[in-house]
C-alpha positions in Angstrom: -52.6 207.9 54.9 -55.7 209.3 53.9 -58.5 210.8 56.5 -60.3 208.0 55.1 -58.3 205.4 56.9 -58.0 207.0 60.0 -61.8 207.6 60.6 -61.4 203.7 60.0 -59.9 203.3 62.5 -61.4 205.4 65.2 -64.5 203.9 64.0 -62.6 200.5 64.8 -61.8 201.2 68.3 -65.7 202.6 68.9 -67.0 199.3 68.3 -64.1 197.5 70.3 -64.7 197.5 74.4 -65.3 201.1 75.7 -62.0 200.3 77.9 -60.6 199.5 74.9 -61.8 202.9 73.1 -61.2 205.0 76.5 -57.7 203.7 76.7 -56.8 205.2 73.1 -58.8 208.1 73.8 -56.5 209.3 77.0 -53.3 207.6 74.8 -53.6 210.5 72.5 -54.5 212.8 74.7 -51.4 212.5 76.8 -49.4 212.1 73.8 -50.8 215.7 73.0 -49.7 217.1 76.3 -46.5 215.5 76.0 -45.5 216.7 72.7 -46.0 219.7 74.6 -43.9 219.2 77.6 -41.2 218.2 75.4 -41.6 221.7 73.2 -41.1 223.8 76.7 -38.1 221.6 77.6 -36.2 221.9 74.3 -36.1 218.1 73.7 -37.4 215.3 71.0 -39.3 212.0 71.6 -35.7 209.8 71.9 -34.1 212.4 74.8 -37.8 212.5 76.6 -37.6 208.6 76.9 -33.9 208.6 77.5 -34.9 211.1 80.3 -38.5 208.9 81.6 -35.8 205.6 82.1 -33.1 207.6 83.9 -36.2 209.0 86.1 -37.7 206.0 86.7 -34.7 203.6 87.2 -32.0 205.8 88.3 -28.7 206.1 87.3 -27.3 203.4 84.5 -24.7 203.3 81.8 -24.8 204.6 78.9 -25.0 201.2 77.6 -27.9 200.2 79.7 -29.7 203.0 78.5 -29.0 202.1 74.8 -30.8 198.9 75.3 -34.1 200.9 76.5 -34.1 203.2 73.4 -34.7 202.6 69.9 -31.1 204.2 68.8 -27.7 202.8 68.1 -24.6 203.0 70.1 -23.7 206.5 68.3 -26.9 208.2 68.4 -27.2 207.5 72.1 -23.9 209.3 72.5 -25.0 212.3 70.5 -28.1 212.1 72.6 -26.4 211.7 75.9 -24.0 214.8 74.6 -27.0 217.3 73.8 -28.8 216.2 77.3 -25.5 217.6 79.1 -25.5 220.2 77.1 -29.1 221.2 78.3 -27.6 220.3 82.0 -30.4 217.4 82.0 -27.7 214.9 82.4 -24.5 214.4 84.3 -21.5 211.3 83.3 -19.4 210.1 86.3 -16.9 207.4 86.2 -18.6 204.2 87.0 -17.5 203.7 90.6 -16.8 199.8 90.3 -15.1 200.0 86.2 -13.5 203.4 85.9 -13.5 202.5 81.8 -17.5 203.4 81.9 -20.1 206.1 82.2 -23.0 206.5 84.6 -25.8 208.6 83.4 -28.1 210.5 86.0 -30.4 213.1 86.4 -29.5 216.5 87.3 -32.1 218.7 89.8 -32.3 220.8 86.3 -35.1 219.1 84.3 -37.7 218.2 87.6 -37.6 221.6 88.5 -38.4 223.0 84.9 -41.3 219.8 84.9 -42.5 221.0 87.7 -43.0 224.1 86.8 -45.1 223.2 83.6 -46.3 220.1 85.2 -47.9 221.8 88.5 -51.4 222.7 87.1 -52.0 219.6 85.7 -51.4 217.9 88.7 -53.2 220.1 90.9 -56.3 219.3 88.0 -55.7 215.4 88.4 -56.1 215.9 92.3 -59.4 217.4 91.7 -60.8 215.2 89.7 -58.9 212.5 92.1 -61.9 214.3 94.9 -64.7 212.9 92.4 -63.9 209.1 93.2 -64.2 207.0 96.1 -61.0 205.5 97.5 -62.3 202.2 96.2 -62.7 203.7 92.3 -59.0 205.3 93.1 -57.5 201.9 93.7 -59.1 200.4 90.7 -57.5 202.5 88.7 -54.2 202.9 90.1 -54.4 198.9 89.6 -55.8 199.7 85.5 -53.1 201.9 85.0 -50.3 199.8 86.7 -51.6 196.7 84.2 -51.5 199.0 81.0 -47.8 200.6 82.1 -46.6 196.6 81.4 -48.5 195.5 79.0 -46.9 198.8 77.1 -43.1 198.0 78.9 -44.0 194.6 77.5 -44.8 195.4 73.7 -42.2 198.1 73.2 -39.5 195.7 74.3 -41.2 193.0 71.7 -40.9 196.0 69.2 -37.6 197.1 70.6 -35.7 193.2 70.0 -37.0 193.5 66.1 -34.9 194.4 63.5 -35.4 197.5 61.7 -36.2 195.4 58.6 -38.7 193.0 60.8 -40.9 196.1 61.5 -44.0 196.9 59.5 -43.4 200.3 57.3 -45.2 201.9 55.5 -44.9 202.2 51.9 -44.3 205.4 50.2 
């Protein structure tokens, strides 16, 4: 891709809405922060998101969790395997099928987040003091809309076929 085409397309998302342009702006910047996060806790992009859905819907199968990420039935294993390794993740029997796995969360990876997310949150609080409560709400509600919209796409992405996708030729 050249730097051409990318200073295309940042000049494409100045002329779109400035919520539009604001949106993509913060999009990259927590990607940035992320990418981060992820180098301190010794993980890729696949175990992060495999972490993010056991975090925000609790314990599930391993099989439930396959159908959230973008891996097949053997790579999810190989993740799931590394992820105990790193004491991240525990497998119990499932309590109502003995024949599957439960994933969950071990105390292990929020206290390591929380020690490299603490200052950043402590940050976001401050700025939090520089809005009215009204201004809070507004974007609690902008930020709950993009969070589906996003859920929304990536499962319209997710139910493609590899083939389907756009690629890039090389």
């Amino acid at each position: 891709m050249s730097n051409h085409t990318l200073h295309g397309g940042a000049a494409r998302l100045a002329t779109s809405s400035s919520v539009v342009a604001a949106t993509s702006r913060m999009g990259v910047a927590l990607s940035g922060l992320v990418a981060q996060w992820l180098r301190g806790l010794t993980i890729n992009a696949h175990e992060r998101l495999a972490l993010a859905h056991l975090w925000e819907h609790g314990p599930m199968t391993m099989s439930d969790l396959g159908s959230r990420i973008p891996l097949s039935r053997a790579a999810v294993t190989a993740l799931t395997d590394r992820l105990e390794a790193l004491e991240y993740v525990q497998r119990t029997p499932d309590a109502h099928d003995r024949r599957r796995t439960v994933l969950s969360l071990t105390p292990r990876p929020e206290s390591l987040i929380d020690t490299m997310v603490g200052a950043w949150i402590e940050d976001i609080r401050e700025v939090e003091t520089q809005f009215s409560p009204d201004q809070i709400q507004a974007v609690v509600r902008w930020n709950d809309a993009l969070r589906e919209v996003s859920h929304k796409h990536a499962e319209r992405l997710r139910t493609r076929a590899d083939e389907e996708l756009p690629r890039v030729d090389l």
